[in-house]
C-alpha positions in Angstrom: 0.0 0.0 0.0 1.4 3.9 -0.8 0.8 6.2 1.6 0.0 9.9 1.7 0.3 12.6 4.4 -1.8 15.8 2.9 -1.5 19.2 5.4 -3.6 22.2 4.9 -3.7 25.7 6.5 -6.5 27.8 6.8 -4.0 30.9 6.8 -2.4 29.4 3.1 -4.8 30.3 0.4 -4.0 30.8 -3.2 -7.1 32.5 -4.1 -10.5 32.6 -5.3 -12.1 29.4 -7.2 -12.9 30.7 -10.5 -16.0 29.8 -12.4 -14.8 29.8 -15.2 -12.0 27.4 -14.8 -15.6 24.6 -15.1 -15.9 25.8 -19.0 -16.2 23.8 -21.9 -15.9 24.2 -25.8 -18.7 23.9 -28.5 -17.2 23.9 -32.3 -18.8 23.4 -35.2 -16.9 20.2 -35.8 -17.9 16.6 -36.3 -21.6 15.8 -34.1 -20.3 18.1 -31.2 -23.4 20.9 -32.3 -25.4 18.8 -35.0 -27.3 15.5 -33.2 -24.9 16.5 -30.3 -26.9 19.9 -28.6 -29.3 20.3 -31.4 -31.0 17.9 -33.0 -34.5 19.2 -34.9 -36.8 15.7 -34.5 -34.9 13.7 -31.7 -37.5 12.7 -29.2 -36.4 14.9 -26.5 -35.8 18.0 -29.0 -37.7 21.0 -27.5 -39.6 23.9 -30.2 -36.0 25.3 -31.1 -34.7 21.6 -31.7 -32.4 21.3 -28.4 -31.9 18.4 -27.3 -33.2 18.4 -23.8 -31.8 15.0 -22.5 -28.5 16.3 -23.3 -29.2 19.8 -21.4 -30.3 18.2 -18.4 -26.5 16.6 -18.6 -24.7 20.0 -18.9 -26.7 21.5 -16.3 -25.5 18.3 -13.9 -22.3 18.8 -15.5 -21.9 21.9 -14.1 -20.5 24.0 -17.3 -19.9 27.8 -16.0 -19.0 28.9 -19.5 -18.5 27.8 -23.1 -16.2 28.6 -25.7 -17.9 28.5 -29.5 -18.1 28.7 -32.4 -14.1 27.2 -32.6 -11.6 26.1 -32.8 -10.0 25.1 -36.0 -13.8 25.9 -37.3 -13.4 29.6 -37.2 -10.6 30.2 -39.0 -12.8 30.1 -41.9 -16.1 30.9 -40.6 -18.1 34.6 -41.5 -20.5 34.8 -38.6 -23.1 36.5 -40.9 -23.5 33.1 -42.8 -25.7 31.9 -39.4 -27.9 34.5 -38.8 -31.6 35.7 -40.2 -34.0 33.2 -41.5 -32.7 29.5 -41.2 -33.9 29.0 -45.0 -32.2 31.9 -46.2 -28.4 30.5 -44.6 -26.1 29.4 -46.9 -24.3 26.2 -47.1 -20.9 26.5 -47.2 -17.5 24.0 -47.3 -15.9 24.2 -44.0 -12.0 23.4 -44.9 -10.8 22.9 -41.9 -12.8 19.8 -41.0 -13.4 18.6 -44.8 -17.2 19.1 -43.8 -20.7 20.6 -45.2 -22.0 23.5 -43.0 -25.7 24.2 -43.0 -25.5 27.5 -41.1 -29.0 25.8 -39.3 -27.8 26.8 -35.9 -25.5 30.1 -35.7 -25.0 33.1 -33.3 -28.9 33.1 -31.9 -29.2 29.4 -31.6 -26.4 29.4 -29.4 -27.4 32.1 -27.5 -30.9 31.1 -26.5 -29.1 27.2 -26.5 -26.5 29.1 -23.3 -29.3 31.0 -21.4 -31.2 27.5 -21.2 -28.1 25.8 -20.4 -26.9 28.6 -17.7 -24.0 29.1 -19.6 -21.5 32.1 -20.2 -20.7 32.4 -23.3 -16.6 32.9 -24.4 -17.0 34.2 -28.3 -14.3 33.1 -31.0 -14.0 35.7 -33.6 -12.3 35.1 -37.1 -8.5 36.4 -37.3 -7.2 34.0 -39.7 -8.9 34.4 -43.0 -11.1 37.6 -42.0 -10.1 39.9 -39.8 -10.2 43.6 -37.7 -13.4 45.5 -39.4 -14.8 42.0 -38.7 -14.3 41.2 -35.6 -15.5 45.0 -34.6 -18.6 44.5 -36.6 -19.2 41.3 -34.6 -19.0 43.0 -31.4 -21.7 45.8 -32.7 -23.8 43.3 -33.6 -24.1 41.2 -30.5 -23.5 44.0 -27.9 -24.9 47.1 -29.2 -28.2 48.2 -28.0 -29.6 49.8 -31.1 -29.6 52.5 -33.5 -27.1 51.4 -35.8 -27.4 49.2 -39.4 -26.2 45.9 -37.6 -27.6 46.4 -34.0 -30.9 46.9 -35.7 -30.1 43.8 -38.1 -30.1 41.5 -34.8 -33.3 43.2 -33.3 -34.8 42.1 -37.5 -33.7 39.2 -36.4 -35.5 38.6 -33.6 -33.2 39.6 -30.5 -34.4 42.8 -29.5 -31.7 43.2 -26.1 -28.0 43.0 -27.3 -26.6 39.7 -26.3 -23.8 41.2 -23.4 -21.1 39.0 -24.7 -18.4 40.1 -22.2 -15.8 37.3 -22.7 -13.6 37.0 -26.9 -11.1 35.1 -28.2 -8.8 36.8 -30.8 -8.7 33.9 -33.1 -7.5 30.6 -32.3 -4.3 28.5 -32.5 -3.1 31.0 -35.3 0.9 29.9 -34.6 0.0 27.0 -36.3 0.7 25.5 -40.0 -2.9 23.9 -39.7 -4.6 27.0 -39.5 -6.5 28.8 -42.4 -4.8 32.4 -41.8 -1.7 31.0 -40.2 0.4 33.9 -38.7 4.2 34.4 -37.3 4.3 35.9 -34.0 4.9 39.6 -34.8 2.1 39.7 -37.7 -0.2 37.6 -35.0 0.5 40.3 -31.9 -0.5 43.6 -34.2 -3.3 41.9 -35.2 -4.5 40.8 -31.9 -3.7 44.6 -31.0 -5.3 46.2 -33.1 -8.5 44.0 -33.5 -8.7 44.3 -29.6 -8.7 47.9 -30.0 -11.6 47.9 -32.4 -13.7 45.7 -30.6 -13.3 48.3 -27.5 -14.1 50.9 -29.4 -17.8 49.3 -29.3 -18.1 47.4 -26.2 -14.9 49.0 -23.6 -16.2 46.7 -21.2 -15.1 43.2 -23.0 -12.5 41.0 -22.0 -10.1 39.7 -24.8 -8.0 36.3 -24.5 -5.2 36.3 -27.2 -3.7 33.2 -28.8 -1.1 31.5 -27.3 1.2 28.6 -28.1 -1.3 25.4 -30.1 1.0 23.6 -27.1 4.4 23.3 -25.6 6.0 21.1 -27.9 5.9 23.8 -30.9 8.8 25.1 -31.8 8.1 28.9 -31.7 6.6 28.1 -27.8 7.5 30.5 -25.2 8.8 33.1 -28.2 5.8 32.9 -29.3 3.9 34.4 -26.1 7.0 36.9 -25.5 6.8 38.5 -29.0 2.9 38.3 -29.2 2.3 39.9 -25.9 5.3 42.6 -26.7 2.7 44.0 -29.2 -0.4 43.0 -27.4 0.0 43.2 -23.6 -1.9 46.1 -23.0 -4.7 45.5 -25.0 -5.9 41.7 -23.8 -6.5 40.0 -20.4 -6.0 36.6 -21.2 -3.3 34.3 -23.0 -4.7 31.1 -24.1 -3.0 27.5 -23.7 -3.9 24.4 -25.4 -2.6 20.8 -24.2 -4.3 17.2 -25.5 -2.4 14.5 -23.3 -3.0 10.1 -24.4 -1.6 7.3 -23.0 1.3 5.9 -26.1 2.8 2.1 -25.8 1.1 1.1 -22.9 3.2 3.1 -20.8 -0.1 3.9 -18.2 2.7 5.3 -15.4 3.8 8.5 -18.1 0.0 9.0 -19.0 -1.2 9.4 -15.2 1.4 11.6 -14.4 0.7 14.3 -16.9 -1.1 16.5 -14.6 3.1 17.5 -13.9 3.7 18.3 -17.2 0.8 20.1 -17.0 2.1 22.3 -13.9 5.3 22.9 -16.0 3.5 24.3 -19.1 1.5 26.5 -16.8 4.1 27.6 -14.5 6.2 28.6 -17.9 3.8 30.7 -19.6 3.0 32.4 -16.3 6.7 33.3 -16.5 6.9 34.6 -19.8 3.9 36.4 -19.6 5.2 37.9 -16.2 8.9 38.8 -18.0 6.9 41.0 -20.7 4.9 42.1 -17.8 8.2 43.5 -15.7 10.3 44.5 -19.1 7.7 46.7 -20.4 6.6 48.1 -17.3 3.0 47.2 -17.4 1.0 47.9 -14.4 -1.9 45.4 -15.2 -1.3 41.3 -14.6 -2.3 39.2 -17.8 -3.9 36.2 -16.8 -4.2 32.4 -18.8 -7.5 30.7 -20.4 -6.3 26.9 -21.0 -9.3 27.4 -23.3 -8.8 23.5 -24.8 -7.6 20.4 -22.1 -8.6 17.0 -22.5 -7.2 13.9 -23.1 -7.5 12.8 -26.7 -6.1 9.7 -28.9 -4.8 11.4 -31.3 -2.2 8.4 -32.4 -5.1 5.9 -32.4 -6.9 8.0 -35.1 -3.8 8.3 -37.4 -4.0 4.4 -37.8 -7.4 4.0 -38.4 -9.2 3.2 -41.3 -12.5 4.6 -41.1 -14.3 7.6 -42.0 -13.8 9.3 -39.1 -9.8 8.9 -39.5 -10.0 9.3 -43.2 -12.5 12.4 -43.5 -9.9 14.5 -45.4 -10.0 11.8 -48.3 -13.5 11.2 -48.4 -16.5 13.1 -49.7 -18.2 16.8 -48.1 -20.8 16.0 -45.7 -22.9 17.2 -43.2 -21.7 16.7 -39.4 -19.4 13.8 -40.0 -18.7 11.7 -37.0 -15.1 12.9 -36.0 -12.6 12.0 -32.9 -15.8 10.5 -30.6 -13.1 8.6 -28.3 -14.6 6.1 -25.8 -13.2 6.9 -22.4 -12.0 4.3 -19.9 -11.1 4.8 -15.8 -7.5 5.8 -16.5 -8.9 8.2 -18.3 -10.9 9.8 -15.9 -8.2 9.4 -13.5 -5.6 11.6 -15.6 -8.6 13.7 -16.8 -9.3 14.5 -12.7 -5.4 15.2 -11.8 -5.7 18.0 -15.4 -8.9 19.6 -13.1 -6.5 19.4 -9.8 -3.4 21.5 -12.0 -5.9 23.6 -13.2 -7.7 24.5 -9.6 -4.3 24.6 -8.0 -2.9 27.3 -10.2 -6.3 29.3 -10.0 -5.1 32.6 -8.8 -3.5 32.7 -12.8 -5.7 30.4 -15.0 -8.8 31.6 -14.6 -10.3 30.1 -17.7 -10.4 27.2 -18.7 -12.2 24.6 -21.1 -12.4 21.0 -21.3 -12.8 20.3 -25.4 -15.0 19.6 -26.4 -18.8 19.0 -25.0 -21.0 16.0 -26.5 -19.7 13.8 -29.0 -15.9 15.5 -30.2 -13.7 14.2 -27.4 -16.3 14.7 -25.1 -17.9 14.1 -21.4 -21.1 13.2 -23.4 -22.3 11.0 -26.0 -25.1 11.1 -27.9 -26.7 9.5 -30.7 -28.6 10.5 -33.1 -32.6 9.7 -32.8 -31.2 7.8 -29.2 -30.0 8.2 -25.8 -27.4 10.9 -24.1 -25.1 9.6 -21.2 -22.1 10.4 -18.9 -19.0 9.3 -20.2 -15.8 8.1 -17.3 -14.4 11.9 -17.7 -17.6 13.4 -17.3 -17.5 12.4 -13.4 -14.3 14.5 -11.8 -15.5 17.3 -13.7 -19.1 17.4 -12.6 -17.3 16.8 -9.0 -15.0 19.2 -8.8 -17.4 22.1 -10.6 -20.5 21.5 -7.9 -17.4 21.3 -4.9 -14.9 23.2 -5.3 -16.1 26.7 -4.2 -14.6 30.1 -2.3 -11.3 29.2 -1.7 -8.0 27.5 -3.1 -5.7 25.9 -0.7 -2.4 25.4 -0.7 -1.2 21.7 0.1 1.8 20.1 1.2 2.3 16.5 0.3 4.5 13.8 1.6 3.7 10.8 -0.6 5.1 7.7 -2.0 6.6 7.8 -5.0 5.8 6.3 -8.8 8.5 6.2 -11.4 7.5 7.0 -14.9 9.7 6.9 -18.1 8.9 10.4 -19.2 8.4 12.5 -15.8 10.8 10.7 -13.1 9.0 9.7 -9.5 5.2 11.1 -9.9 3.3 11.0 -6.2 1.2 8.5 -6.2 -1.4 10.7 -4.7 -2.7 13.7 -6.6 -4.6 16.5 -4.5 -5.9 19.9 -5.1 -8.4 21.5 -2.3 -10.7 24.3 -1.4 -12.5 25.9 1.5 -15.6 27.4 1.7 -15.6 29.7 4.5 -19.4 30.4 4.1 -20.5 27.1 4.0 -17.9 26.1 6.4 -17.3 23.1 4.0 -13.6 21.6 2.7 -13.7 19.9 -0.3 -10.6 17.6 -1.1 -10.3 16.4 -4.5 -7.8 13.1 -4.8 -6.5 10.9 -7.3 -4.6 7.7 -6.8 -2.0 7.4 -9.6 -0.9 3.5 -8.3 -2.4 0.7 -10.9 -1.9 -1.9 -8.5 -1.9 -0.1 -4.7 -4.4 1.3 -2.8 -3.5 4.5 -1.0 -3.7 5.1 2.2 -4.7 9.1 3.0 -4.3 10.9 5.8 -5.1 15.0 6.0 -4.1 17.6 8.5 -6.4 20.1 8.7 -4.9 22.8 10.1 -6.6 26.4 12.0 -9.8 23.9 11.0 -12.0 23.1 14.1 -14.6 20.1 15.1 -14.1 18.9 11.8 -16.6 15.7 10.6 -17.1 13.9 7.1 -20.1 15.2 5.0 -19.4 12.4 2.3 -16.8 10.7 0.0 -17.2 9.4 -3.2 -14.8 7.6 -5.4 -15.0 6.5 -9.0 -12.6 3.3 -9.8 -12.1 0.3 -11.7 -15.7 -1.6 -11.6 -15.6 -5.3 -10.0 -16.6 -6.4 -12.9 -14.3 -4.8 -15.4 -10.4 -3.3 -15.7 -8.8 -0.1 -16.3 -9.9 -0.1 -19.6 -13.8 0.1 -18.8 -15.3 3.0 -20.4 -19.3 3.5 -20.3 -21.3 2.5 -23.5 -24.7 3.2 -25.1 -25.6 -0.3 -23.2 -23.8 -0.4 -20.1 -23.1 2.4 -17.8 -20.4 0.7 -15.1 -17.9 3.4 -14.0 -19.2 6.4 -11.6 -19.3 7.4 -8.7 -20.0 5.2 -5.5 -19.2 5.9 -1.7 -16.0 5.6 -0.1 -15.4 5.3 3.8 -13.8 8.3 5.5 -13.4 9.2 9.0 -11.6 11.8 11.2 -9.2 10.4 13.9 -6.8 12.2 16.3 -7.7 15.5 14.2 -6.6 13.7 11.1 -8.9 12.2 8.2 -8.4 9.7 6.9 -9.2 7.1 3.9 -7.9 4.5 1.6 -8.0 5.0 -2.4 -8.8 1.7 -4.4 -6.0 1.1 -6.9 -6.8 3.8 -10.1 -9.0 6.1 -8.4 -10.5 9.8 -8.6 -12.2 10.4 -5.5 -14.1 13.4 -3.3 -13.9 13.7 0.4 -16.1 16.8 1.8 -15.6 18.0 5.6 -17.9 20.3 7.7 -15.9 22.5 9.9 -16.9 24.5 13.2 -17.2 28.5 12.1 -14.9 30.8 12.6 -15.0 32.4 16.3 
C-alpha cells in the first residue's frame, strides 16, 4: 500500500475558485453541435430543436462557460453566414474539417441554447482568414443596444436586447501551419492589437484572450507568447494555452502523471507572460484561459481506417462523426489530476475549457434519434465544478513515489483542495496514480476546528471490469460510488482503491 500525508492551513490560500476554470468548448466540428446539442426531430428536442436530454446533462455537468463557435472551425467561418431566416443561410464547405456547414444553428441558436443551459458564453472571432473590421462588426452586432445598421439587423432578427457578450477570443491556434490564416508571432500580436482595440471601441467593457502557443511542444513556444504579448499586452486580459495528453505504448505510469507536465506548461507561460509584464513596465497582470484540455487519442486515429480517420480523403458531408473517443477509468483518473493543475494554479488560469462538450472528445455522447449519457471523464469534472467553491488551498504532500519513463518519481497521490468559508465546508479532490496499490490518506487540517465527514465518493475500476472500462450506449459501469472516511486524532483519513478519482467533503466548526 502507498501512503499519503496531505497538510492544509486555513491561513495558506492561493485565491478565489474561478468559475470559469468549469468551461467547456462547442465547435462546429464533427456531431459536437449537429445531433450532439441540437437535434431538430430527436424525441427529446424542444420547439428550437435542443436536445433536452442532453441539457439536463450539462446543467449536472456543471459548465460555468462555453467557448464557440471554434476552434479550428473559425478560421474560416463569416458569422453572418448563421444569422436571419434559417432557409435563407447558406451552405458552405468548411475546410478545416473537410465538412458541409448548413449554417441551421448560428450566433442566436447558441445564445438562446446558453441561457437555457446557464452558460456564459466565451465568443471566438475570425482572425485567420477575415479579420479587424470584422471582428468590430461582430462586437456591434451582438453587444450594441440599437440605432445602428447591424444592431438593428439582430433586433430584425428577432433579438431585441444586445446579447452582453463580455468574454472574446482573438482567433484561435493562429501559430500554427494547420490553420487557415496561419500567422508568425509579430504579424499575430499587431493583429491581436489592433483587433482588440476595435472591438473596445464598441463594447470597452469586453474582456479579450489572445492566442497562445497550439501547445508546448511547438517550436516557436515560449517566443511565441514573448513576441505576441510585446505587441499585445496592454490590449488583452488573457493568454490562451492548449494541451491534448493520451496514454502511447502502454506506458499507463507516463499518462497518469501528466497533470506535472501540465504544472510545468502553466508555471512557464505564467513566466513569460510575467517577464513582458516586468520589461515593459506594465502595471496590469495578464492572466491564462487553457481554453482547450482533455485527453485525446490522437495516435489511435492516425491508424485508423475509417471515415472518421479518413475524412480529409473522403466526400463533403454534413456533421461527419469525428474524434468520438470512448473513455476508460484511467482516463478519468488523468482527466481528474488535469482539473487538480488547473484548480491549484487558479489565482493565474482563470479560464479554462475541457474540449469539447457532446460527442468530439467529449464528457457526453449522444446518438442520433437515441440516448445521451455520462461518459468516465464526465464524473471528476461534474465533481469538482459543484465542490470546489470560495477558496484554493495550498497543500503540502508527503507521498510515496511512482516512477515514470517520461516525468521521473510522480506522487502516487494527486490533490488539489478548497474551502468554503461560508459554507464552512472543505472539499478535497484526490487521485490515486498506483495501478496496482491502494492508498492510504491521511489529511491535516490545520486552524480547521470540530471537523466531521459530509461524504466521500470515489469513481474506480468496476468489480466487474479493468482499467480499460469506459461507459457504453448499453452499459453504464464506472461512476461514482461511496468511499469510507473518518476523522481520527484531528486527522482524516481514507484509503484510495487502486486507479481512483475520489471526493472527500468536511464540515468544519465556524470561525470564532
Amino acid at each position: 500500500m502507498s501512503h499519503a500525508l496531505i497538510t492544509v492551513d486555513k491561513a495558506f490560500q492561493i485565491g478565489d475558485v474561478p468559475r470559469r476554470l468549469f468551461g467547456s468548448f462547442v465547435e462546429h466540428m464533427g456531431r459536437c453541435v449537429y445531433t450532439g446539442i441540437y437535434e431538430p426531430g430527436h424525441p427529446s428536442a424542444d420547439a428550437q430543436g435542443f436536445r433536452t436530454d442532453v441539457l439536463r446533462l450539462v446543467k449536472d455537468l456543471g459548465v460555468s462557460v462555453a467557448r464557440y463557435p471554434g476552434g479550428n472551425f473559425v478560421s474560416g467561418y463569416d458569422w453572418q453566414d448563421g444569422i436571419g431566416p434559417v432557409a435563407e443561410r447558406p451552405r458552405r464547405l468548411d475546410s478545416a474539417w473537410h465538412a458541409i456547414e448548413t449554417n441551421e444553428f448560428g450566433l442566436h441558436e447558441f445564445v438562446d441554447w446558453a441561457r437555457l443551459a446557464d452558460v456564459e458564453i466565451m465568443q471566438a472571432v475570425n482572425l485567420g482568414t477575415r479579420g479587424v473590421d470584422e471582428a468590430r462588426k461582430l462586437v456591434e452586432y451582438a453587444n450594441h443596444p440599437g440605432g445602428t445598421e447591424l444592431s438593428d439587423l439582430r433586433r430584425a432578427n428577432g433579438a431585441e436586447d444586445p446579447f452582453g457578450i463580455k468574454l472574446w477570443c482573438l482567433g484561435n491556434e493562429l501559430d500554427g501551419w494547420w490553420q487557415l490564416g496561419h500567422k508568425n508571432a509579430d504579424e499575430y500580436g499587431r493583429l491581436a492589437r489592433e483587433a482588440a482595440k476595435a472591438m473596445r471601441t464598441v463594447d470597452p467593457t469586453i474582456e479579450l484572450v489572445a492566442v497562445g502557443s497550439s501547445g508546448h511542444g511547438m517550436p516557436t513556444f515560449g517566443t511565441w507568447e514573448h513576441t505576441m504579448l510585446q505587441h499585445a499586452y496592454d490590449q488583452v486580459d488573457y493568454v490562451s494555452l492548449h494541451a491534448y495528453y493520451e496514454e502511447r505504448d502502454g506506458d499507463a505510469e507516463s499518462f497518469l502523471g501528466t497533470g506535472v507536465d501540465l504544472d510545468g506548461f502553466i508555471e512557464s507561460v505564467v513566466s513569460t507572460v510575467d517577464a513582458v509584464r516586468a520589461a515593459g513596465k506594465h502595471r496590469k497582470r495578464v492572466h491564462l484561459s487553457f481554453d482547450e484540455w482533455n485527453v485525446w487519442y490522437m495516435r489511435d486515429q492516425e491508424h485508423r481506417d475509417d471515415s472518421e480517420a479518413n475524412v480529409q480523403k473522403g466526400p463533403w458531408r454534413e456533421h461527419p462523426r469525428l474524434i468520438e473517443d470512448v473513455y476508460n477509468v484511467t482516463d478519468a483518473v488523468v482527466v481528474g489530476t488535469m482539473l487538480h493543475s488547473l484548480l491549484r494554479h487558479g489565482d493565474r488560469v482563470r479560464i479554462a475549457n475541457q474540449a469539447q462538450l457532446v460527442n468530439v472528445i467529449a464528457p457526453i455522447l449522444a446518438e442520433p434519434d437515441g440516448p445521451a449519457w455520462e461518459q468516465t471523464i464526465y464524473w471528476p469534472f461534474a465533481r469538482m465544478a459543484a465542490h470546489a467553491r470560495g477558496r484554493i488551498l495550498r497543500t503540502a504532500v508527503d507521498a510515496t513515489q511512482i516512477e515514470t519513463k517520461k516525468y521521473g518519481g510522480v506522487d502516487a497521490v494527486d490533490v488539489s483542495a478548497t474551502f468554503d468559508e461560508e459554507t464552512g465546508e472543505l472539499a478535497f479532490f484526490l487521485a490515486n496514480r498506483g495501478l496496482g496499490e491502494p492508498a492510504e490518506v491521511s489529511l491535516a487540517l490545520n486552524g480547521f476546528d470540530d471537523p466531521r465527514v459530509l461524504g466521500a465518493e470515489v469513481l474506480t475500476v468496476p468489480e466487474s471490469g479493468d482499467r480499460f472500462t469506459a461507459n457504453t450506449i448499453d452499459r453504464r459501469d464506472v461512476g461514482m460510488r461511496p468511499l469510507d472516511a473518518d476523522i481520527e486524532d484531528g486527522l482524516a483519513r481514507t484509503v484510495l482503491p487502486p486507479l481512483s478519482w475520489a471526493v472527500l467533503r468536511i464540515a468544519v466548526a465556524p470561525a470564532r
